[in-house]
N, C-alpha and C positions, 0 to 999 in steps of 0.2 A: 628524504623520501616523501615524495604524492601523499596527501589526505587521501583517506579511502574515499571512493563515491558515497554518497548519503543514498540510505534506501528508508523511505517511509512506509512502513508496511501498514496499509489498513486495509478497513470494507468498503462497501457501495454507500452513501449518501452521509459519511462521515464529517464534510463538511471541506472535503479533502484539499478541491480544487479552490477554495477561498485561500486554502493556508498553499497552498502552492503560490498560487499568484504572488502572497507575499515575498517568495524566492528567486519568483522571474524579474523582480527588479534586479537582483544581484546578477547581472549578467556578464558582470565585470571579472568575479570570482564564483560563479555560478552556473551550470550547464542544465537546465530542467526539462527531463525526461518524462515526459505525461504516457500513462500507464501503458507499457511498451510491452507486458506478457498477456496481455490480451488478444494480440493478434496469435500467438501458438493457441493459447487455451481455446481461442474459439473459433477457429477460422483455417488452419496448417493441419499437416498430414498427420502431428501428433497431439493435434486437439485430444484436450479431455473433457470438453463439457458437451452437453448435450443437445444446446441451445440451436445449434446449427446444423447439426450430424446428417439431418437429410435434406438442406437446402445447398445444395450445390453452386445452384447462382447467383443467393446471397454471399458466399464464401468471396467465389469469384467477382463479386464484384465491387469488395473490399479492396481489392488489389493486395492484399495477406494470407493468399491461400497458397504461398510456398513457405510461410513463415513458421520457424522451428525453434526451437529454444536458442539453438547454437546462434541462430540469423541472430536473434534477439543478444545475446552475449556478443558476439561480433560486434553489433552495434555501437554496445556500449563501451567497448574496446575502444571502437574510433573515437566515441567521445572523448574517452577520458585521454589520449593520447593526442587530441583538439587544443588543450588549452584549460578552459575552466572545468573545476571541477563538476563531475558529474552531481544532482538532484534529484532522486527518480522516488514517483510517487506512485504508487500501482496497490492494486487489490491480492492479499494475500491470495485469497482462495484459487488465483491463475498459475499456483507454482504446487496446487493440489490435485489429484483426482478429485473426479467429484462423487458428493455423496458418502467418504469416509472410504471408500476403497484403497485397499494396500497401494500404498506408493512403489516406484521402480524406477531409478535412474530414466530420465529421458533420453531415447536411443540415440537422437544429437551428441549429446554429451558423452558418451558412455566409453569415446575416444580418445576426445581430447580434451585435455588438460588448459582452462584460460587465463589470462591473467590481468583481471579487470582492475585498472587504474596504479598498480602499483609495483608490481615485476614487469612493463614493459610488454606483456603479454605473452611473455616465452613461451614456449611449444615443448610437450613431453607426451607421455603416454600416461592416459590416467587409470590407476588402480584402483577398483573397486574396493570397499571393503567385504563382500560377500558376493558371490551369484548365486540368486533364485532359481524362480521356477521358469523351467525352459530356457538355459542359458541366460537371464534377464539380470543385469546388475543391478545391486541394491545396498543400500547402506541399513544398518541395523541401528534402529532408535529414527534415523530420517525419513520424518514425513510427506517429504519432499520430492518432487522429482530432479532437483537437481544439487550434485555433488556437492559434499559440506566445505570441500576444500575452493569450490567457487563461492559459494557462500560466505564464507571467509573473505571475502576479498572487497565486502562493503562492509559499512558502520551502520549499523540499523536502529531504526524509531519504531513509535509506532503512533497512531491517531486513532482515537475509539470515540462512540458517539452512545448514546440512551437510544436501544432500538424502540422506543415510546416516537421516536421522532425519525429515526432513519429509514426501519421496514416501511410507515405508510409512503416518505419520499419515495423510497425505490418501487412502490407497487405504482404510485400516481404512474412511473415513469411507463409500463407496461399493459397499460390500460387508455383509451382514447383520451383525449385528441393525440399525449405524448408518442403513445407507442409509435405513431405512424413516422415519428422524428426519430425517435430511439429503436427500432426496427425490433424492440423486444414484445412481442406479444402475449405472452404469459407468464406471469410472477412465477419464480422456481425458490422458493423458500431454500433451499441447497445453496443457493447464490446471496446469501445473509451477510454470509461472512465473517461471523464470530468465533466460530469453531476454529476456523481455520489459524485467525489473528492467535487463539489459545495456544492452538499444538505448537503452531511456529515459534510464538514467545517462549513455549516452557520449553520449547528443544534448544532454544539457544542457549536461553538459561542453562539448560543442565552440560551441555558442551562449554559452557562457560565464556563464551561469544559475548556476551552484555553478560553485567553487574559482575558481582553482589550490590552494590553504590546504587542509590535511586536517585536520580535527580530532582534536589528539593531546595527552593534557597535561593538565594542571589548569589552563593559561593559554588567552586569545584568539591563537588563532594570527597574529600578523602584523596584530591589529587589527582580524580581521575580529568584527565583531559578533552577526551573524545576527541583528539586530533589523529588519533592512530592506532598505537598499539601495535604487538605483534600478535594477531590472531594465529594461532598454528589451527590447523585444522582437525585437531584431537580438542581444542578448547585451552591449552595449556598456555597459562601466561597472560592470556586476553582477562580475565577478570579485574585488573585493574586497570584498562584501557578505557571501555567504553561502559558506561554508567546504562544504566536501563531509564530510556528517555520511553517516557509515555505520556503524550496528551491527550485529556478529555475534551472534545469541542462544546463543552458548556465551560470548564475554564477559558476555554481561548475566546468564547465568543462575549464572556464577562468582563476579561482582561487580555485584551491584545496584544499590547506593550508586552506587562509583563510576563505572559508567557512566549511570546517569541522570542524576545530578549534570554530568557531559561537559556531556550532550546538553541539556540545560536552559539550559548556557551558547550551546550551537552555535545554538540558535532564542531567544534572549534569555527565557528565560523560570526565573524562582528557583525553586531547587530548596529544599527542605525533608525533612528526613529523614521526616517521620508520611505521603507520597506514594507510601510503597510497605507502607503499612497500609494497609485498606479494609474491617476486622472492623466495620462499623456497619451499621444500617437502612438511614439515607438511598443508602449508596452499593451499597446490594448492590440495595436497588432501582432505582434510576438504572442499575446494568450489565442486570440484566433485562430491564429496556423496552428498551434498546440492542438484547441480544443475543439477541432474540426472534423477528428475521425472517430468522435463518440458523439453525435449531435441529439439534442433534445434531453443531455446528460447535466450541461454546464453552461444552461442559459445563463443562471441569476450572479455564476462567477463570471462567465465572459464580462458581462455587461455594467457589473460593479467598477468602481474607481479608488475604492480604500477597504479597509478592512478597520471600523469602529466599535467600540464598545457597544454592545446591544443595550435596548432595553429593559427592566428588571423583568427576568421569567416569570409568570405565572406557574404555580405551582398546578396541577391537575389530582384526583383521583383518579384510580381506575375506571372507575364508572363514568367520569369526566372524557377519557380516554376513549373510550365504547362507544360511549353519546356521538361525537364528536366523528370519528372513523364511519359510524352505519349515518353519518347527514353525510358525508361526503361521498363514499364508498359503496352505500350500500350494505344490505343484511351480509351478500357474500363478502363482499369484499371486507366487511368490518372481521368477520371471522377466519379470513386468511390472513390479517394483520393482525389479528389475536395471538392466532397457533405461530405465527414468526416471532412475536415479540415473546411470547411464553419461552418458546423453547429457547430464545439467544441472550433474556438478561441474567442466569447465571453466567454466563462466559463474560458479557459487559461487567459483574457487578465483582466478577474476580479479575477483569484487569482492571478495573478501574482502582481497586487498593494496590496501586502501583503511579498514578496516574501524577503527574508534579504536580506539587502545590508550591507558589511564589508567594 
């Protein structure tokens, strides 16, 4: 049986597209999906976010304003029936409503049954487990808008970052000169993305999709493989498939080596030390094409050629923090990067007691 596809689930400016790149070398056993639900969430007829809602011919001239969830699952249907295993790295919060609003099957989906990367794709009729309000299908406990039994059908990560460094990245992005690259002109604290990383982690958890096993070590924890598993889509059986792989990008950015090498074991896939080079043609072209329909996003990944150990961090206080944000940002801007980072490091500081240590 096919490895399931890898789905990396994080936020905005987690450090995402560095640790991607790492994977676009493998393109031997490797297929990298650069964040592909972004086009429904903000752009197609079943957009959930806001950011777009009344510009019509920014929509349209994404060339994704037919883009649905299903289109997005098709997609990756083709890939994984391509050849290399699928790689997909995307922002939780695009499989959310926004703003905490009741989730509800996406009406895409709400027919048909998929079968990403590992039944072939067979075709059936999918059953809801409840209909809501207005004849609207819905799964009880998922926060999601799409079906647990597709869900089921990837090995999921996850990547978290210290909003002390992610929210002012993502506000730089939203504000001049960026915005004019990034087409985003107003920071939406909604689009953080911790919240989301939460619900989704604890619902896999509790459907029993990842763990109980945490990835920690140079060994397979307890035997878990993360090469498969039979996820049923009740959760049954899957808890000793897939280990709950969590990186922090202050380990990765400490230890590269060793936490890729982890992670490589946690989704069955070999690690190779030349994975965190990328100084060649072929691959700085392959990241381009990728990271081209999110521009002013993934300058500093495009244009990198390795992935190195940092130098040692500086620790900060708070007040280090504040100083630092109103010289760059401004009065305003240091106090929209206050209330983001307030409201999102409980959610950082509860997954992060999950996060591997090597």
């Amino acid at each position: 049986m096919a490895k399931k596809p890898i789905f990396v689930a994080t936020h905005p400016r987690a450090c995402s597209t560095a640790f991607e790149r790492v994977f676009m070398t493998r393109r031997d056993t490797l297929r990298c999906v650069h964040e592909p639900f972004g086009d429904a969430y903000y752009y197609g007829p079943e957009r959930l976010g806001r950011r777009y809602e009344h510009d019509e011919k920014a929509r349209i001239a994404t060339g994704f304003q037919n883009s649905t969830y299903k289109t997005i699952f098709d997609r990756l249907d083709r890939e994984a029936s391509e050849g290399p295993r699928p790689f997909i790295k995307d922002m939780v919060y695009y499989l959310f409503p926004e703003d905490g609003k009741p989730a509800s099957i996406a009406p895409s989906l709400q027919q048909t049954k998929r079968g990403i990367g590992t039944d072939g794709g067979a075709n059936g009729t999918h059953t809801s487990n409840g209909v809501g309000r207005d004849g609207i299908a819905e799964e009880p406990g998922n926060p999601t808008v799409v079906p647990v039994e597709l869900l089921s059908k990837f090995h999921f990560a996850f990547l978290i970052r210290d909003p002390h460094y992610s929210i002012p990245s993502y506000y730089r992005c939203t504000i001049p000169p960026l915005d004019k690259l990034t087409g985003f002109y107003e920071f939406y604290e909604s689009e953080a993305g911790y919240e989301e990383v939460c619900r989704f982690f604890n619902y896999l958890r509790d459907i029993k999709m990842i763990g109980p096993h945490i990835a920690h070590g140079k060994n397979m924890a307890n035997g878990a493989s993360g090469t498969n598993g039979s996820h049923a889509a009740n959760g049954a059986g899957a808890h000793d498939a897939v280990e709950i792989c969590v990186v922090d990008a202050d380990d990765l950015l400490d230890n590269p080596a060793g936490i890729i090498e982890r992670f490589c074991h946690s989704v069955g896939e070999k690690y190779t030390p030349d994975m965190l080079n990328w100084d060649n043609k072929d691959d700085q072209t392959v990241a381009q094409e990728a990271f081209e329909k999110w521009p002013g996003f993934h300058e500093d990944a495009m244009h990198s050629t390795s992935l190195k150990p940092r130098l040692q961090k500086k620790a900060k206080s708070e007040e280090e923090f504040d100083r630092e944000w109103r010289e760059k940002y401004g009065e305003k801007g240091a106090r929209i990067i206050r209330s983001a980072v307030d409201r999102t490091m409980p959610d950082y500081l509860y997954m992060k007691q999950f996060a591997m240590k090597v």
